[in-house]
Jmol script that loads the backbone (N, CA, C; Angstrom):
load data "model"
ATOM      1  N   UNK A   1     -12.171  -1.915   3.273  1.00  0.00           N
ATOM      2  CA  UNK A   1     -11.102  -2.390   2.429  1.00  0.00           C
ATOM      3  C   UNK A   1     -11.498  -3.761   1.861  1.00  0.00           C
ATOM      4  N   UNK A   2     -11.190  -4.064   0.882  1.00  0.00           N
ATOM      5  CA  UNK A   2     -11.773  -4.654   0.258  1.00  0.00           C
ATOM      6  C   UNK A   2     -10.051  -5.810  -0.164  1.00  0.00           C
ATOM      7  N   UNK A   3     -10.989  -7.554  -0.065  1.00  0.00           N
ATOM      8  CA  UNK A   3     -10.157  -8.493  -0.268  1.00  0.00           C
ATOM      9  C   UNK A   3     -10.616  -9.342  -1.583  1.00  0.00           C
ATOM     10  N   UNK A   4      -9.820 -10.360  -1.804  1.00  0.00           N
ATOM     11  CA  UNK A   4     -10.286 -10.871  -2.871  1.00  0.00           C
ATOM     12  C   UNK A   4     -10.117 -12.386  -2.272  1.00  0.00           C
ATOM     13  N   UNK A   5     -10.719 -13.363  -3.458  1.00  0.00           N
ATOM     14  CA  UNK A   5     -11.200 -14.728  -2.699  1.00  0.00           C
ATOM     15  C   UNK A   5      -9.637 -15.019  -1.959  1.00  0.00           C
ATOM     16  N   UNK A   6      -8.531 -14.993  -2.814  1.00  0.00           N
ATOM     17  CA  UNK A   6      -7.611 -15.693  -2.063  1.00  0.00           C
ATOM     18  C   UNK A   6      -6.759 -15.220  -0.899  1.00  0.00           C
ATOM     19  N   UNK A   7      -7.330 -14.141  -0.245  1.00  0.00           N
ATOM     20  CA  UNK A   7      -7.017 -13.205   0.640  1.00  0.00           C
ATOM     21  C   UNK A   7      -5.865 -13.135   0.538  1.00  0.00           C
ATOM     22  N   UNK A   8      -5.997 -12.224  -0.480  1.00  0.00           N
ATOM     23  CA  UNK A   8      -4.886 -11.005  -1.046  1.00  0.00           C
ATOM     24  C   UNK A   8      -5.377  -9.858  -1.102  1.00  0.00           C
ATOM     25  N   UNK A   9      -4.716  -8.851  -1.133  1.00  0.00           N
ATOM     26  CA  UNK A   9      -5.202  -7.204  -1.506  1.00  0.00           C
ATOM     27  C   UNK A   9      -4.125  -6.213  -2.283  1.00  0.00           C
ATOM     28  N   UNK A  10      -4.920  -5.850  -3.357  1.00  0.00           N
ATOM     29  CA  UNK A  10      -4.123  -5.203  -4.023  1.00  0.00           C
ATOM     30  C   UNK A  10      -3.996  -3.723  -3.763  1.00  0.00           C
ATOM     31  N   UNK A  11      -2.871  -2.727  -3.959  1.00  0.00           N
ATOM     32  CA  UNK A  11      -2.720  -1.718  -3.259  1.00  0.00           C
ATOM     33  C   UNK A  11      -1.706  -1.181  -4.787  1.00  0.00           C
ATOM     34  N   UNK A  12      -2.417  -0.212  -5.090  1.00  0.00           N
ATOM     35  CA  UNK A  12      -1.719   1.179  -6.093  1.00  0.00           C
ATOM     36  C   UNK A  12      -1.271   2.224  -5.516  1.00  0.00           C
ATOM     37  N   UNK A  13       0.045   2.887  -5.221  1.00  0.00           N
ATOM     38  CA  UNK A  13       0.484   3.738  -5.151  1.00  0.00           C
ATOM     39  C   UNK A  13       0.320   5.110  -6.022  1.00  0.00           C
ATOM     40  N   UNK A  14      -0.562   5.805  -5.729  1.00  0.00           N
ATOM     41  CA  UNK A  14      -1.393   6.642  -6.377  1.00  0.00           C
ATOM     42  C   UNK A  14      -0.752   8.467  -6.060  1.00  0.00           C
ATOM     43  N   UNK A  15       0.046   8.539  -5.220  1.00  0.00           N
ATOM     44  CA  UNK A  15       0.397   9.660  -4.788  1.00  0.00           C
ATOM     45  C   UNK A  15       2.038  10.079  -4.858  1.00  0.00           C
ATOM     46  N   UNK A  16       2.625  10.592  -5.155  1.00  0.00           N
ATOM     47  CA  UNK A  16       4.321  10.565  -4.712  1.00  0.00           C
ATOM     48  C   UNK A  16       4.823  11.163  -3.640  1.00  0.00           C
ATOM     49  N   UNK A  17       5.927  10.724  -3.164  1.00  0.00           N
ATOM     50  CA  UNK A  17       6.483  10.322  -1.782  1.00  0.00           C
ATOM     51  C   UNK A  17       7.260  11.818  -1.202  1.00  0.00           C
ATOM     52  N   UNK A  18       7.471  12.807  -2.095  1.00  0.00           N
ATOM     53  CA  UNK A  18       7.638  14.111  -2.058  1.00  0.00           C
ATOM     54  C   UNK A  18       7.245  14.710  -0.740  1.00  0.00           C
ATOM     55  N   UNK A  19       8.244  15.361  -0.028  1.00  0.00           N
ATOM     56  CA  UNK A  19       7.457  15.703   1.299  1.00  0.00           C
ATOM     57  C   UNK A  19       6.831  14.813   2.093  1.00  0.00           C
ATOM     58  N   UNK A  20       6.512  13.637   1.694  1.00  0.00           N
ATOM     59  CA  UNK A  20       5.907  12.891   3.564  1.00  0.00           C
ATOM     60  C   UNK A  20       7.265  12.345   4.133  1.00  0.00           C
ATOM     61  N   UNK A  21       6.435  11.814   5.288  1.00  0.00           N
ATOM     62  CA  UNK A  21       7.631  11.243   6.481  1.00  0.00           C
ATOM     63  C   UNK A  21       8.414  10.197   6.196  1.00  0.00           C
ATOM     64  N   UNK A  22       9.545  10.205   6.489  1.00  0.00           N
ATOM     65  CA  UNK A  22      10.794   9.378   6.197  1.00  0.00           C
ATOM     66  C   UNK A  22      10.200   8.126   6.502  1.00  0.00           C
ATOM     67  N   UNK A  23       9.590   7.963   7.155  1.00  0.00           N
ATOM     68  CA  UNK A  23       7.886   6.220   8.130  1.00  0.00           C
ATOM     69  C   UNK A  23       7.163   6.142   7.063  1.00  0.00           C
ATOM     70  N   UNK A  24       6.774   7.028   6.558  1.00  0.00           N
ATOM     71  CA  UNK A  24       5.679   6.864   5.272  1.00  0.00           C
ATOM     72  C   UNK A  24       6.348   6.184   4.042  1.00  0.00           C
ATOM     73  N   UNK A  25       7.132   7.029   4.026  1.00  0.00           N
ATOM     74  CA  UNK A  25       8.377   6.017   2.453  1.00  0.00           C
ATOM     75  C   UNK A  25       9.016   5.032   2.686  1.00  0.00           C
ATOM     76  N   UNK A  26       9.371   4.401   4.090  1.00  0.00           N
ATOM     77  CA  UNK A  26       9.587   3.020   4.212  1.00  0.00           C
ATOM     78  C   UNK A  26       8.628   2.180   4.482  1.00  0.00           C
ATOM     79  N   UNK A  27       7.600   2.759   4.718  1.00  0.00           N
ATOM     80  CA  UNK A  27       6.063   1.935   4.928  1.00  0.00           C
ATOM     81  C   UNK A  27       5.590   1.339   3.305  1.00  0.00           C
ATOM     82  N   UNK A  28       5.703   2.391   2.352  1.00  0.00           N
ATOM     83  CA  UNK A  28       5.472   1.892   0.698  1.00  0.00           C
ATOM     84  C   UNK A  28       6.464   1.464   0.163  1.00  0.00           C
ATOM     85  N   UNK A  29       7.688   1.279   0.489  1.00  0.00           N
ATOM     86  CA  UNK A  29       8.734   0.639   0.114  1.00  0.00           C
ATOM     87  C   UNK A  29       8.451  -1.106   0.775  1.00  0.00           C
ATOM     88  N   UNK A  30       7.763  -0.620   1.655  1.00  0.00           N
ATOM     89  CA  UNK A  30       7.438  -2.417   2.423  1.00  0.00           C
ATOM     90  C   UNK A  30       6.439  -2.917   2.017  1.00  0.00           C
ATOM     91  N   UNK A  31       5.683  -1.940   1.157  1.00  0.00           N
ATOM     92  CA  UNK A  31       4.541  -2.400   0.374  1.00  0.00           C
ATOM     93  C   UNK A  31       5.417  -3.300  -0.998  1.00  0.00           C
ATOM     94  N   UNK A  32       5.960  -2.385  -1.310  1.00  0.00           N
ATOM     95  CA  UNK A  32       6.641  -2.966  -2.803  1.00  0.00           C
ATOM     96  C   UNK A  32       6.197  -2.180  -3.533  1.00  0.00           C
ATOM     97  N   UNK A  33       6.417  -0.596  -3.235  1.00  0.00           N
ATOM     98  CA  UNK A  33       5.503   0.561  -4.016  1.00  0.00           C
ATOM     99  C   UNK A  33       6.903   1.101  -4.421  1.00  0.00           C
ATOM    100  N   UNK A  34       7.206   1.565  -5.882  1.00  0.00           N
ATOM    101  CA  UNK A  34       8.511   2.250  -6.167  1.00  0.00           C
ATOM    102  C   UNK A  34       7.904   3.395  -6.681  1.00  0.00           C
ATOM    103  N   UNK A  35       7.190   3.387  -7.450  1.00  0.00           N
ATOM    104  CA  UNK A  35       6.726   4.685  -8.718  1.00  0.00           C
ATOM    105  C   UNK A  35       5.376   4.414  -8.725  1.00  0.00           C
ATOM    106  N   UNK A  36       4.885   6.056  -8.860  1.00  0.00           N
ATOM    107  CA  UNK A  36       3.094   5.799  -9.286  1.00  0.00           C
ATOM    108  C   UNK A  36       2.589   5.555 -10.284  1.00  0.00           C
ATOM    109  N   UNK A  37       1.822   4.723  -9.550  1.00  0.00           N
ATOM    110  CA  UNK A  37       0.797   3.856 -10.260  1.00  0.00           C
ATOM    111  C   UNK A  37       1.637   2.626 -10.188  1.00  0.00           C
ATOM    112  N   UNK A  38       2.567   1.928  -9.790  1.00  0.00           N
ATOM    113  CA  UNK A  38       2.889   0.705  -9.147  1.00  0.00           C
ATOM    114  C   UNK A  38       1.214   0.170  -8.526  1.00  0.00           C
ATOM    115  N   UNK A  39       1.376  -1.179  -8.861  1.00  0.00           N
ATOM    116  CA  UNK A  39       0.334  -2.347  -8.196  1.00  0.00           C
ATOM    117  C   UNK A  39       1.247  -3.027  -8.120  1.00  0.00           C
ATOM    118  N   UNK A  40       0.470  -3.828  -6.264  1.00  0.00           N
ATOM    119  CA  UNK A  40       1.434  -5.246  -5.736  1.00  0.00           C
ATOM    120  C   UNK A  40       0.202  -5.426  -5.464  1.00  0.00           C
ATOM    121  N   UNK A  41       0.117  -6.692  -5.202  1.00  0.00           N
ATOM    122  CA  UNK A  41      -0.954  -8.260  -4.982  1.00  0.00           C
ATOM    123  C   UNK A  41      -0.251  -8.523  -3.640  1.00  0.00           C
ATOM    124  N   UNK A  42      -1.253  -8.448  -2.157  1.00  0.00           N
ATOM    125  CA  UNK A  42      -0.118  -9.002  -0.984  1.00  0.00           C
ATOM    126  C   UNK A  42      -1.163  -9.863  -0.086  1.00  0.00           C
ATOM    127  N   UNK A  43       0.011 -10.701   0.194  1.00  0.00           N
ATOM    128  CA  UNK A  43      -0.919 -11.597   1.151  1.00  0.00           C
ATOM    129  C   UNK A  43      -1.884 -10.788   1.755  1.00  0.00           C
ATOM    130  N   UNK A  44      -2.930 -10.878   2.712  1.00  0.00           N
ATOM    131  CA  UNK A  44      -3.879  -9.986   3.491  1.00  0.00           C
ATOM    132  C   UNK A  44      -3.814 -10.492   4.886  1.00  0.00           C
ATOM    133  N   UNK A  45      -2.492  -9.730   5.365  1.00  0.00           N
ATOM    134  CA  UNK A  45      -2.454 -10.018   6.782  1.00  0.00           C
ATOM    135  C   UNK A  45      -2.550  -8.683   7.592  1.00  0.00           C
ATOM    136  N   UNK A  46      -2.261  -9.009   9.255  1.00  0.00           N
ATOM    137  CA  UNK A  46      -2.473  -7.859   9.748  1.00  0.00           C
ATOM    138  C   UNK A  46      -1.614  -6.767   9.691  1.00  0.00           C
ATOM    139  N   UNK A  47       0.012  -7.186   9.329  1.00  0.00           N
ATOM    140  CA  UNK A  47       1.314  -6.370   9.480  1.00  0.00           C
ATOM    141  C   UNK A  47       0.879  -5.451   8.120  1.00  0.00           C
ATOM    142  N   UNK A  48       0.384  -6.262   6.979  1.00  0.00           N
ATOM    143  CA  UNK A  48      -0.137  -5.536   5.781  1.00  0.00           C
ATOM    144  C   UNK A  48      -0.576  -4.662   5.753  1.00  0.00           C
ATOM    145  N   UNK A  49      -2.290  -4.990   6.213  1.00  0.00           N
ATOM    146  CA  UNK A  49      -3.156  -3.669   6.823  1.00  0.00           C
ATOM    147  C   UNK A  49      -2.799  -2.520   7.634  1.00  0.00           C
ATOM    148  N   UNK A  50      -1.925  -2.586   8.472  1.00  0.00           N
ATOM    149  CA  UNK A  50      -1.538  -1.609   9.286  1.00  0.00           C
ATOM    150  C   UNK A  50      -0.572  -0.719   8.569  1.00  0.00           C
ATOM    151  N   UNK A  51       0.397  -1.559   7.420  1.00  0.00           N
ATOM    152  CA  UNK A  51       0.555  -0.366   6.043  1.00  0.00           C
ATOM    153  C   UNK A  51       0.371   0.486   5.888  1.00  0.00           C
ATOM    154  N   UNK A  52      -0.649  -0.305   5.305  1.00  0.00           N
ATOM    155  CA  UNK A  52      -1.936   0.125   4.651  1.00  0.00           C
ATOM    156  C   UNK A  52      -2.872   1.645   5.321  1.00  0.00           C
ATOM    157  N   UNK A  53      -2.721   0.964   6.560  1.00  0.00           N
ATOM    158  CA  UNK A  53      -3.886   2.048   7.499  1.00  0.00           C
ATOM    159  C   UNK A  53      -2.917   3.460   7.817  1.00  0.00           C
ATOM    160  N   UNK A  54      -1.492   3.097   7.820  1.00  0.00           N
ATOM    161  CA  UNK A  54      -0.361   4.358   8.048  1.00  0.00           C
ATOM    162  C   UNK A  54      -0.463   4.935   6.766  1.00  0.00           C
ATOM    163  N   UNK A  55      -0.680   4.561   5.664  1.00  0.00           N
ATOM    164  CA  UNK A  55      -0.039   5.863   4.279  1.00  0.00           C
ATOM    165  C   UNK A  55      -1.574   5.564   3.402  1.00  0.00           C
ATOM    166  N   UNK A  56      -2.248   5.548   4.062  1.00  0.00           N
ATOM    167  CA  UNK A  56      -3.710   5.491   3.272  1.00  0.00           C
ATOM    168  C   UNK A  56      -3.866   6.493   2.183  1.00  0.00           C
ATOM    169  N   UNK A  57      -3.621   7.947   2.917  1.00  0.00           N
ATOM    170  CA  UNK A  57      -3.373   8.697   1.760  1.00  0.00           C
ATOM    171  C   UNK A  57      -2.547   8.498   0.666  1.00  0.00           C
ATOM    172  N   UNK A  58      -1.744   7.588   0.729  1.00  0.00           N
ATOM    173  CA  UNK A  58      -0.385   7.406  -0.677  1.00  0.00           C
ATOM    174  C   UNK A  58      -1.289   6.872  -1.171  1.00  0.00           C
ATOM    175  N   UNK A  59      -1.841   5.599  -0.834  1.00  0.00           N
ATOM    176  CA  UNK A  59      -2.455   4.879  -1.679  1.00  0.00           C
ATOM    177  C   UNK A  59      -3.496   4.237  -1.735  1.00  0.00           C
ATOM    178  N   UNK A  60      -4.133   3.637  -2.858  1.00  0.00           N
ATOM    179  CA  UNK A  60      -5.622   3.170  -3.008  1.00  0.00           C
ATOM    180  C   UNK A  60      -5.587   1.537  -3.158  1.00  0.00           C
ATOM    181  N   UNK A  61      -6.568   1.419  -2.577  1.00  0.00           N
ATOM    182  CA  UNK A  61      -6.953  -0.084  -2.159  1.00  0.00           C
ATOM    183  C   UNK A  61      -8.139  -0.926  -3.015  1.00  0.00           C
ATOM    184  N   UNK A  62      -7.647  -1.557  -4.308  1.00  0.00           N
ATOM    185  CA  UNK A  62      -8.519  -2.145  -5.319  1.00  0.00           C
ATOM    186  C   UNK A  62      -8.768  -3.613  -5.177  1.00  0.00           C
ATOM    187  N   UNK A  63      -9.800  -3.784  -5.708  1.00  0.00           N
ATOM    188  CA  UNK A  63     -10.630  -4.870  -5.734  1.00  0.00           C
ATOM    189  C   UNK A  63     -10.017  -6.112  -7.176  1.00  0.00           C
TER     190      UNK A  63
END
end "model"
wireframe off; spacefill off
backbone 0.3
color backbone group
């Protein structure tokens, strides 16, 4: 996964929320993910990553 200088990481919601787990859609809602193809810029902490690491499949992790 990939950070940028000011350790931030940006995260696109690339998939829709259709059918996954009721955990999964409040996990991208805590992202700040509403609609695909949404981008958020987020601090790069650990509560982040672990997001991140739960709905990996929703979404993609850009540089």
């Amino acid at each position: 996964m990939a950070t940028d200088n000011g350790n931030t990481v940006k995260v696109r919601l690339v998939k829709g929320l259709r059918g996954c787990q009721e955990r999964h859609r409040l996990s991208v809602r805590a992202l700040g993910l509403r609609k695909v193809n949404d981008v958020r810029e987020l601090k790069d902490s650990p509560s982040v990553r672990g997001l991140i690491n739960q709905v990996g499949y929703l979404i993609r992790v850009e540089e």
